[in-house]
C-alpha positions, -999 to +999 in steps of 0.1 A: -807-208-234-809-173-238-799-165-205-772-190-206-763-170-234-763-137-221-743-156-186-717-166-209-713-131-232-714-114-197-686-143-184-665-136-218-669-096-215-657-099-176-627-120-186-620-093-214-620-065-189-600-082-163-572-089-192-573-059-205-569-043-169-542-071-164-527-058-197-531-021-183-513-029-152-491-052-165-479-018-188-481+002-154-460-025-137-432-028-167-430+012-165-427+013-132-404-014-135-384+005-161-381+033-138-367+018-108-342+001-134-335+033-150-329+051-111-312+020-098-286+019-128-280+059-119-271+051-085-250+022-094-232+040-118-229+068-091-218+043-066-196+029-090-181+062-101-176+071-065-154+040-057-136+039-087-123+076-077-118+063-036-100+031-055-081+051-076-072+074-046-062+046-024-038+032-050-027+063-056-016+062-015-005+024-012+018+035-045+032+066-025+037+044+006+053+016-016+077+041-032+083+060+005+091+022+021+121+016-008+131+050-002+135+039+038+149+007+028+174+018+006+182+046+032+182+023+058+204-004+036+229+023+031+234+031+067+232-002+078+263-006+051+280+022+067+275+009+100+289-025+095+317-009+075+326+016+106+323-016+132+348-035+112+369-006+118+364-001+153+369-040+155+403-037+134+412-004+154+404-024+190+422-056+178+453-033+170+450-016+201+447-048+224+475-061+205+495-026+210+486-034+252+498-072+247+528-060+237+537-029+259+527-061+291+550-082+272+579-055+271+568-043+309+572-078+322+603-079+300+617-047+322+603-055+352+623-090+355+655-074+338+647-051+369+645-074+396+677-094+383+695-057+382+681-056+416+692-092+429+728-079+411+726-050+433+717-061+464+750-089+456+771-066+452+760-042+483+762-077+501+795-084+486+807-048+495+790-049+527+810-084+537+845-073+521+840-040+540+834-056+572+862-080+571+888-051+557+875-019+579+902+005+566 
């Protein structure tokens, strides 16, 4: 019994040092742990600080580009404007023009026929002349 004894204190005294090295690494462990936590925040924070900055950067940019894009818009709006304003006058000025032509064929033709009838009146007369001369040779 004795020896069971001393088996069992020697049992118990194992299973004390084996917890309290569990305990001991367990401590080692959560310290370690603690460390890699503290370094890992660092670099997340780091990381994180470095973004923000790119981010921040990059908006900065997309807000300079959305500002530069109105400008062109509105610049490009404007002369657009003008344009259409300067083809209506082109249009207006061509219109007036091809009307001017209309006309100045209308008055031509007008001539022309007032011509030819002067003409047919001419050559009548010539006729006329020509007959009366040749019937009364003086």
């Amino acid at each position: 019994m004795e020896e069971l004894r001393a088996i069992l204190h020697s049992i118990i005294k194992n299973q004390e040092e084996t917890n309290a090295k569990i305990s001991e690494l367990n401590l080692q462990l959560s310290a370690k742990i603690g460390e890699t936590n503290a370094r890992l925040s660092g670099k997340i924070d780091e990381v994180d600080t470095r973004l923000s900055a790119k981010i921040d950067a990059l908006d900065a940019k997309t807000d300079a580009l959305d500002a530069k894009i109105d400008e062109v818009n509105t610049s490009l709006g404007a002369k657009i404007d003008f344009l259409d304003a300067r083809l209506d006058r082109v249009h207006l000025s061509l219109q007036s023009q091809i009307d001017d032509v209309g006309a100045d064929v209308r008055h031509i033709k007008r001539s022309m026929r007032l011509f030819e009838n002067d003409m047919d009146a001419t050559l009548d007369r010539i006729k006329r002349l020509e007959d009366h001369t040749a019937k009364h040779p003086e």
